[in-house]
MARFILUM-734203 format. One record per atom (N, C-alpha, C): residue number from 1; atom name; x, y, z; residue in one letter. Coordinates in steps of 0.05 Angstrom, whole numbers. Example, Ala and Ser with C-alpha at 12.3 -4.5 7.8 and 13.67 -1.06 7.14 Angstrom:
2
PT; n; atom; X; Y; Z; res
PT; 1; N; 264; -114; 156; a .
PT; 1; CA; 246; -90; 156; a .
PT; 1; C; 264; -66; 156; a .
PT; 2; N; 257; -45; 142; s .
PT; 2; CA; 273; -21; 143; s .
PT; 2; C; 258; 1; 157; s .
END
This chain:
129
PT; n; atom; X; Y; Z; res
PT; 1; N; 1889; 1805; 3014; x .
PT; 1; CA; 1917; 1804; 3006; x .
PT; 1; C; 1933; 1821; 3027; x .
PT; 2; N; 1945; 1818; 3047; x .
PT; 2; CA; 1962; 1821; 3059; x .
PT; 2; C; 1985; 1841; 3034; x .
PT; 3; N; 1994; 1866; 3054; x .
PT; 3; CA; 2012; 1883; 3039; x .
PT; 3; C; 2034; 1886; 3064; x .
PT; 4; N; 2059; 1893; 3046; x .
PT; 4; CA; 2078; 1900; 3062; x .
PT; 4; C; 2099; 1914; 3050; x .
PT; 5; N; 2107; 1934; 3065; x .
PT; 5; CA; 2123; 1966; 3049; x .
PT; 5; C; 2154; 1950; 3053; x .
PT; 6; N; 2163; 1947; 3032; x .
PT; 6; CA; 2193; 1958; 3014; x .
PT; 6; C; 2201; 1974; 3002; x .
PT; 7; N; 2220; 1985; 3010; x .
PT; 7; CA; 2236; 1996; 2994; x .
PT; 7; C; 2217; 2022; 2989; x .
PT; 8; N; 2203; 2031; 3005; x .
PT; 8; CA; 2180; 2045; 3006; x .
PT; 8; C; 2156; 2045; 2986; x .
PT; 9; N; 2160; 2021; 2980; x .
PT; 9; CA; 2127; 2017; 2958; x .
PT; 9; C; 2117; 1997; 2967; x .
PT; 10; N; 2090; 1995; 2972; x .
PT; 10; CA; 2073; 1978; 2978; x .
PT; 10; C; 2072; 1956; 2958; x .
PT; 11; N; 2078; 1932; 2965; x .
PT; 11; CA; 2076; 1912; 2950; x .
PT; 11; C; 2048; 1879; 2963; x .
PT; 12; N; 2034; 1871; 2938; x .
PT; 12; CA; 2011; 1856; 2954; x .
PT; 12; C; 2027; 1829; 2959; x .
PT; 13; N; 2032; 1813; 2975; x .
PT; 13; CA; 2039; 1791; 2979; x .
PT; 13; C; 2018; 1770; 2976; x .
PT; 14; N; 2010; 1746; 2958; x .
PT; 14; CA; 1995; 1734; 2947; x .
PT; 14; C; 1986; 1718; 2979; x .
PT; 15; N; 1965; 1712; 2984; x .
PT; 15; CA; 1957; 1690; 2995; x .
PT; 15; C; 1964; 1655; 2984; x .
PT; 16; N; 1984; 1650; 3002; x .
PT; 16; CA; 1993; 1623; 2998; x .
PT; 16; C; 1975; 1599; 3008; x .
PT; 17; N; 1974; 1578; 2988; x .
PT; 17; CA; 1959; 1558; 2991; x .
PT; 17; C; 1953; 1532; 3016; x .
PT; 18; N; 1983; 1541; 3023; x .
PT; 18; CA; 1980; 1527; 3062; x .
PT; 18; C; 1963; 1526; 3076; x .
PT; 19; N; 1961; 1555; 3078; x .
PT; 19; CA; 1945; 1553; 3108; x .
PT; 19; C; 1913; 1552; 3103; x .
PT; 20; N; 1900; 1560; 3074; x .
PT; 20; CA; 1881; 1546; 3073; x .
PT; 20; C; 1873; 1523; 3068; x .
PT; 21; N; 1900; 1500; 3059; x .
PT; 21; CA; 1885; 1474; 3065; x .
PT; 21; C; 1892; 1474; 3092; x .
PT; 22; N; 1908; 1479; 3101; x .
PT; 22; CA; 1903; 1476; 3132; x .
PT; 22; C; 1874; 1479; 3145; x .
PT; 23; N; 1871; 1507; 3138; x .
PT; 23; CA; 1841; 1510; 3146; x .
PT; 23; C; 1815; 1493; 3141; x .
PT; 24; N; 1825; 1482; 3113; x .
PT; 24; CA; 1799; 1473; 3102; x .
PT; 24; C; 1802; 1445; 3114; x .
PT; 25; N; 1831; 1425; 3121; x .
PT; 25; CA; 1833; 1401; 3128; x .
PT; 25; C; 1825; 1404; 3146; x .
PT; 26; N; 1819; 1426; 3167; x .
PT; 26; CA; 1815; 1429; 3198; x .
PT; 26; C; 1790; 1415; 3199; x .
PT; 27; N; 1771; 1441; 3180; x .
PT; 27; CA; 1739; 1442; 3183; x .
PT; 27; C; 1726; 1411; 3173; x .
PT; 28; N; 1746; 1397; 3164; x .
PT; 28; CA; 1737; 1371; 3146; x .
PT; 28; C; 1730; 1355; 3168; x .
PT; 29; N; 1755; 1350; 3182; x .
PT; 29; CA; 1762; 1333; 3201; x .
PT; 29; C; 1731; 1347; 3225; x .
PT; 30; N; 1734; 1369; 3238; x .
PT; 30; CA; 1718; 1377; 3256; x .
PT; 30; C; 1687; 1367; 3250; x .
PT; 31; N; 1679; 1376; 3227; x .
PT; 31; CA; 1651; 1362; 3219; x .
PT; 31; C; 1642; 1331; 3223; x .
PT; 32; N; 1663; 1318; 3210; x .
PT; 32; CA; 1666; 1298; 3218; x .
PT; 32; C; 1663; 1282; 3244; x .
PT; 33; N; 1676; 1296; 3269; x .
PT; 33; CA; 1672; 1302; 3291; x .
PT; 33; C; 1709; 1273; 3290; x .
PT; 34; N; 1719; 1293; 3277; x .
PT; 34; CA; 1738; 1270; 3274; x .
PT; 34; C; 1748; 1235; 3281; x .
PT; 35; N; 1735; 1237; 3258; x .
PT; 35; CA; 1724; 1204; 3266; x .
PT; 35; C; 1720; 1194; 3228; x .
PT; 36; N; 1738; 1172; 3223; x .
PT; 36; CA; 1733; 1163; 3196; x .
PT; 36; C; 1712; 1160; 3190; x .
PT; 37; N; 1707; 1165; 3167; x .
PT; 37; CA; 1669; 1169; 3162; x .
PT; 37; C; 1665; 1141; 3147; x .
PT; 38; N; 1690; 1110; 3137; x .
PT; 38; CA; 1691; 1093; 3119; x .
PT; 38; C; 1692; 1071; 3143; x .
PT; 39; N; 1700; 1073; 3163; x .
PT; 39; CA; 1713; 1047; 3182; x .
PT; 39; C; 1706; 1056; 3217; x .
PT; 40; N; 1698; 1087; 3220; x .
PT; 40; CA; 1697; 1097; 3240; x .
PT; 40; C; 1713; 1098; 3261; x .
PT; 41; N; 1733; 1087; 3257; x .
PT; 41; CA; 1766; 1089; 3271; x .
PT; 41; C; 1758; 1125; 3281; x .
PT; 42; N; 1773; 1119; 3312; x .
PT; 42; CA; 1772; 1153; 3324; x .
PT; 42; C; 1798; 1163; 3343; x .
PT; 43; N; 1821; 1131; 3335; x .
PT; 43; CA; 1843; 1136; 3345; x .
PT; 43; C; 1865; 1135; 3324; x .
PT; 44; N; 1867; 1142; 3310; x .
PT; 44; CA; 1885; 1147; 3287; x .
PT; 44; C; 1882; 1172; 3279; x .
PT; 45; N; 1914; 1179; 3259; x .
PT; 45; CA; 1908; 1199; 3254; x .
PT; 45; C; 1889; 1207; 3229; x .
PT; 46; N; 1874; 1228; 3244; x .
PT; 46; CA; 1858; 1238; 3214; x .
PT; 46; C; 1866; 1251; 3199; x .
PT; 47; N; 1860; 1243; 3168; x .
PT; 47; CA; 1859; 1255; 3144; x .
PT; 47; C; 1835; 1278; 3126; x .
PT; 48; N; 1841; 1295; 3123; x .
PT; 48; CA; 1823; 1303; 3100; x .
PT; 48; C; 1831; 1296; 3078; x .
PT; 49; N; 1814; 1283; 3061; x .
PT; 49; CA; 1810; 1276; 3036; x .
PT; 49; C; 1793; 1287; 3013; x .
PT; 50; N; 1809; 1298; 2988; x .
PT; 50; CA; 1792; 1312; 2970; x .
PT; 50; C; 1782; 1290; 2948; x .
PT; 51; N; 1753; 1295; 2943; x .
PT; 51; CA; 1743; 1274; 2930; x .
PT; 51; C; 1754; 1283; 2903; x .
PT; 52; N; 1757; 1312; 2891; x .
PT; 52; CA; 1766; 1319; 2863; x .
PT; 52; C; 1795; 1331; 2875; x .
PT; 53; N; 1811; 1325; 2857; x .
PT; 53; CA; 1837; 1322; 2862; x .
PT; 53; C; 1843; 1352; 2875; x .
PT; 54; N; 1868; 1363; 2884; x .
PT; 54; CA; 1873; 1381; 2899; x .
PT; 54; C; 1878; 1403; 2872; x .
PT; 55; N; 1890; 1392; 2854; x .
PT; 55; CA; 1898; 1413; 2831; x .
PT; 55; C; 1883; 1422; 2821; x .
PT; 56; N; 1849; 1424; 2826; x .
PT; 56; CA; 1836; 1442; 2811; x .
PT; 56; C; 1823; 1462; 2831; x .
PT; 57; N; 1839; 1480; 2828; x .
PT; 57; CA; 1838; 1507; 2851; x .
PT; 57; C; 1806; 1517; 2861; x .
PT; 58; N; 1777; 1507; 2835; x .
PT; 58; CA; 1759; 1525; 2841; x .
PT; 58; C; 1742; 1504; 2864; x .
PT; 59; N; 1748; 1478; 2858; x .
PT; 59; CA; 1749; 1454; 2878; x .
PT; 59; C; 1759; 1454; 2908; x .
PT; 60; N; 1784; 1465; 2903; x .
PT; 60; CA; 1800; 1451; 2922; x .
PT; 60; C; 1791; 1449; 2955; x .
PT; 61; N; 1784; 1473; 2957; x .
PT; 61; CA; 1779; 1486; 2978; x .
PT; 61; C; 1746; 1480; 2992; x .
PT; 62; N; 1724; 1475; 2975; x .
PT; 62; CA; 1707; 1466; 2986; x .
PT; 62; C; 1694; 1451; 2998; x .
PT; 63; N; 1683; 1455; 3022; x .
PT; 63; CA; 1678; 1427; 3043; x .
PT; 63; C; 1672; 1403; 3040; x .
PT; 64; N; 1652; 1419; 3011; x .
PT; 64; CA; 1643; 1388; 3002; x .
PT; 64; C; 1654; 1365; 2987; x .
PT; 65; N; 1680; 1383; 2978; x .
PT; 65; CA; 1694; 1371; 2962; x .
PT; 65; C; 1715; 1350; 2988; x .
PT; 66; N; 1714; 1344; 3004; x .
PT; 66; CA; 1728; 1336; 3024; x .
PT; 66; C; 1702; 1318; 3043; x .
PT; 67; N; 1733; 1295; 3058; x .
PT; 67; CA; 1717; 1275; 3076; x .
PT; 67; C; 1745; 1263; 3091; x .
PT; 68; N; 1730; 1257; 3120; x .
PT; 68; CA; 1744; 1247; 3141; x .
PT; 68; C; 1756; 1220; 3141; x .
PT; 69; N; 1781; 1217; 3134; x .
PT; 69; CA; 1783; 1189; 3139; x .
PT; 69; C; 1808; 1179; 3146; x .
PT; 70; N; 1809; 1165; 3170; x .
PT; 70; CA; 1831; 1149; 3181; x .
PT; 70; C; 1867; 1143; 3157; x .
PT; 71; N; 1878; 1141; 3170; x .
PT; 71; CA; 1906; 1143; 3155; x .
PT; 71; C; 1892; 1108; 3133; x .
PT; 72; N; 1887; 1092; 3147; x .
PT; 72; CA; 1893; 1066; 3128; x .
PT; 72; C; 1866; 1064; 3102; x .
PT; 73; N; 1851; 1081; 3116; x .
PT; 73; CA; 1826; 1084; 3093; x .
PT; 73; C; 1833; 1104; 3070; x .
PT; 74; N; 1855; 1126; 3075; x .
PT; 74; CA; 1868; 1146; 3066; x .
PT; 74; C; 1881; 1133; 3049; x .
PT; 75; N; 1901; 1114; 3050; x .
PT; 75; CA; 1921; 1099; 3038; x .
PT; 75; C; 1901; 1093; 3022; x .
PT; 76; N; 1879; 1072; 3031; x .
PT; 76; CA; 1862; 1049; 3011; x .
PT; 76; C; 1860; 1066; 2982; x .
PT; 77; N; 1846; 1088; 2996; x .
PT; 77; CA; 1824; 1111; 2975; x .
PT; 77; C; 1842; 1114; 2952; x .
PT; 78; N; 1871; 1120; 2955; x .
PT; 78; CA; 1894; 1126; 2936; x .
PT; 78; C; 1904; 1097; 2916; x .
PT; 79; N; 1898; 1075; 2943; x .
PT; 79; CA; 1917; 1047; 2926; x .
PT; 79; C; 1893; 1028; 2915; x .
PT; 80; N; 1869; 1035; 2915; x .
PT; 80; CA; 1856; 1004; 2908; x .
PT; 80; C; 1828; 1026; 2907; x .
PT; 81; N; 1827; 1017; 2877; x .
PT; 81; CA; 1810; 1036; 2862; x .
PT; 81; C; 1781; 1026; 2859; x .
PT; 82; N; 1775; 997; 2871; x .
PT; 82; CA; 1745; 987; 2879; x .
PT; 82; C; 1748; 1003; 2905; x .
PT; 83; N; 1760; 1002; 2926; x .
PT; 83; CA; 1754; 1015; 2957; x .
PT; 83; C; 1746; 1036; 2945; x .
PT; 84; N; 1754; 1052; 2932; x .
PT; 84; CA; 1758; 1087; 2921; x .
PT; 84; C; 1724; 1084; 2906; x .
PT; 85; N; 1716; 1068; 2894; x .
PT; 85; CA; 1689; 1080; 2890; x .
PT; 85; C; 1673; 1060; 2901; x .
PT; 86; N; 1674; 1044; 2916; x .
PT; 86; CA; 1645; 1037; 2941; x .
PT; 86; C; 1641; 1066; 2957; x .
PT; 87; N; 1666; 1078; 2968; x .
PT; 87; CA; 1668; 1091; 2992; x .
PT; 87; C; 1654; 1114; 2966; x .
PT; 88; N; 1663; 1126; 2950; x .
PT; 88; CA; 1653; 1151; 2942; x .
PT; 88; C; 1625; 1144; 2936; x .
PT; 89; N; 1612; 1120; 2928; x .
PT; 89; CA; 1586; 1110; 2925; x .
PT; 89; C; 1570; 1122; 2944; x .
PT; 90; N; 1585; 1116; 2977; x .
PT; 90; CA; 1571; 1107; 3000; x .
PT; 90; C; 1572; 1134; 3009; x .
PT; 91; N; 1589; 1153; 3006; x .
PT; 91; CA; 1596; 1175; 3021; x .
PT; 91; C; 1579; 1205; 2999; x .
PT; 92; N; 1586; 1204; 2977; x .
PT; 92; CA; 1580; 1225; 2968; x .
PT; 92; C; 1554; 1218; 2937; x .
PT; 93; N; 1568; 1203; 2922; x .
PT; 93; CA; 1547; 1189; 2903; x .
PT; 93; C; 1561; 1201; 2882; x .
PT; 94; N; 1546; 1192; 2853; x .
PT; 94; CA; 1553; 1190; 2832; x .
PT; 94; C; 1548; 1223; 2818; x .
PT; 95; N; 1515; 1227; 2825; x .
PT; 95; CA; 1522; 1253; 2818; x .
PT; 95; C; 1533; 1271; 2833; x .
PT; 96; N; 1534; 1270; 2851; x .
PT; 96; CA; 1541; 1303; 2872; x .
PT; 96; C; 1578; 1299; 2863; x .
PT; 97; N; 1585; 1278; 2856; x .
PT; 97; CA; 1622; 1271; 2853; x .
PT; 97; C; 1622; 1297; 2819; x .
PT; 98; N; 1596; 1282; 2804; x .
PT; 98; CA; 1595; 1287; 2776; x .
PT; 98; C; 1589; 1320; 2781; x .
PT; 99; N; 1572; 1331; 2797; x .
PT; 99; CA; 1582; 1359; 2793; x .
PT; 99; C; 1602; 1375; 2803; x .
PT; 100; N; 1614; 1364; 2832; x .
PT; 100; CA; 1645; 1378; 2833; x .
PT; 100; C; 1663; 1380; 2805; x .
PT; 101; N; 1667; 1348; 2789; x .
PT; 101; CA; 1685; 1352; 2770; x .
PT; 101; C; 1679; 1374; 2751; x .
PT; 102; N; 1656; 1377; 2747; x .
PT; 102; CA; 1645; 1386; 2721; x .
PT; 102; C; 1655; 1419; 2741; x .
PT; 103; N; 1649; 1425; 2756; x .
PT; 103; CA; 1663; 1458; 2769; x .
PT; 103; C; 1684; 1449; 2762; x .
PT; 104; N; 1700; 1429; 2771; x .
PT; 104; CA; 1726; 1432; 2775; x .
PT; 104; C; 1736; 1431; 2742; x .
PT; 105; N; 1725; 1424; 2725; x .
PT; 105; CA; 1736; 1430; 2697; x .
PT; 105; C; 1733; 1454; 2688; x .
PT; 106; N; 1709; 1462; 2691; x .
PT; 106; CA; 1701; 1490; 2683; x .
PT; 106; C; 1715; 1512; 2706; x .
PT; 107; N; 1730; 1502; 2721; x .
PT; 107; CA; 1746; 1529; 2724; x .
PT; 107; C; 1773; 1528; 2717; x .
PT; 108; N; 1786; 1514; 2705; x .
PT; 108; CA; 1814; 1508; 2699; x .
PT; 108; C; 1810; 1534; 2687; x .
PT; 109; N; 1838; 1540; 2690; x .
PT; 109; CA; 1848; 1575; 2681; x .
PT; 109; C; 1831; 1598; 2694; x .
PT; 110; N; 1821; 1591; 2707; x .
PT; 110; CA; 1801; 1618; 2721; x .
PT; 110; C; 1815; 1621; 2754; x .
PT; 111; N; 1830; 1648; 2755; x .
PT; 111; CA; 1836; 1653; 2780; x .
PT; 111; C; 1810; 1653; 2807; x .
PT; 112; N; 1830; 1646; 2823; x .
PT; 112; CA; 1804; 1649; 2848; x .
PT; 112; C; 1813; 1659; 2873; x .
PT; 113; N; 1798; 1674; 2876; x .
PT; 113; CA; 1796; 1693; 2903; x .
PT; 113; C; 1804; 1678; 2923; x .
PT; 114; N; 1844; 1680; 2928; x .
PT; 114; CA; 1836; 1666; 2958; x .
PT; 114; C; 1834; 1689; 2985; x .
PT; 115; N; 1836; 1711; 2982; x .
PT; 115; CA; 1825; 1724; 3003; x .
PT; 115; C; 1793; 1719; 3006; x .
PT; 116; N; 1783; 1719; 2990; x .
PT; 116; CA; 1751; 1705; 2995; x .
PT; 116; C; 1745; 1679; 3006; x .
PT; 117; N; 1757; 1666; 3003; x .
PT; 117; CA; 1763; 1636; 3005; x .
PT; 117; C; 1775; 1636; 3040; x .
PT; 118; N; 1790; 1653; 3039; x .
PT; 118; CA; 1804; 1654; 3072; x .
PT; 118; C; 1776; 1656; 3092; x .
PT; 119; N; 1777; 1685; 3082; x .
PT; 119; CA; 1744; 1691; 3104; x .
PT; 119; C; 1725; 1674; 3102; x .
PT; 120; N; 1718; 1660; 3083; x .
PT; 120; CA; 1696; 1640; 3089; x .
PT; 120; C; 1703; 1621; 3102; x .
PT; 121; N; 1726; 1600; 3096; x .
PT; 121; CA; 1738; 1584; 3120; x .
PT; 121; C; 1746; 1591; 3144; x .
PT; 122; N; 1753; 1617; 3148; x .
PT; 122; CA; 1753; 1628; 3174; x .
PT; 122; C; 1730; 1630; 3195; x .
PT; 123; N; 1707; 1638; 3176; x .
PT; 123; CA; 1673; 1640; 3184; x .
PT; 123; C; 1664; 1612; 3197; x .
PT; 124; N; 1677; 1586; 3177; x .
PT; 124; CA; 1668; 1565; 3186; x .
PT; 124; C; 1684; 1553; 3205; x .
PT; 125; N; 1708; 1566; 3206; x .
PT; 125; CA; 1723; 1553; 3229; x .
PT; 125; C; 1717; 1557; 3260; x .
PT; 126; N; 1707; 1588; 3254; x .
PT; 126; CA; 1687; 1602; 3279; x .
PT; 126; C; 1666; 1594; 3290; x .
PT; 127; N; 1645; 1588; 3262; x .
PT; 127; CA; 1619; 1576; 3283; x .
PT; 127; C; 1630; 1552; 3279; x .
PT; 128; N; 1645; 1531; 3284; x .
PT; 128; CA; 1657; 1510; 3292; x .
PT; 128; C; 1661; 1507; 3314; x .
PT; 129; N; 1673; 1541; 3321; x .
PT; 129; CA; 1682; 1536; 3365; x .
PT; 129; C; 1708; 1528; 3362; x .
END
């Protein structure tokens, strides 16, 4: 948590949720070797995509919870809900999807460390290069 003196009292300024999806869309895309992982398009722009929706904070952020994919496969994933589970079929599977949700339920209302959360995406952004 980042601090900064007013008014001469130290006050903690929360870590805002930007810059680690930034971070985390970075590391998505990089693994990937940015390159759609559904159509393999490597000239468009890339997307990171969360397989469990972005609103469940204990989710949000993890790699695994994320995948590389071109702007029109991006669109698909959102508009046409057969594309949306061949590709999660093909990419991640039925159970590994079934235990993100099941974290991602079981943490609703549980705060989460994003100074923890920073340094570890920072760690992976590092041995990334």
């Amino acid at each position: 948590i980042k601090r900064r003196k007013s008014q001469g009292v130290i006050k903690r300024r929360p870590i805002k949720d930007k810059p680690l999806d930034t971070m985390w869309s970075s590391i998505v895309r990089a693994l990937a070797g940015h390159k759609c992982v559904e159509c393999g398009d490597t000239h468009s722009q890339m997307h990171a995509h969360h397989w469990v929706g972005r609103r469940y904070k204990t989710t949000r952020w993890l790699i695994e919870n994320g995948v590389c994919l071109c702007h029109n496969c991006h669109q698909d994933m959102d508009d046409l809900p057969k594309f949306r589970k061949d590709v999660e079929r093909k990419h991640i599977g039925s159970e590994r999807l079934e235990q993100l949700e099941l974290i991602a339920i079981r943490g609703v209302g549980i705060k989460v460390d994003k100074a923890k959360i920073k340094d570890e995406l920072k760690r992976k952004m590092e041995a990334l290069g």
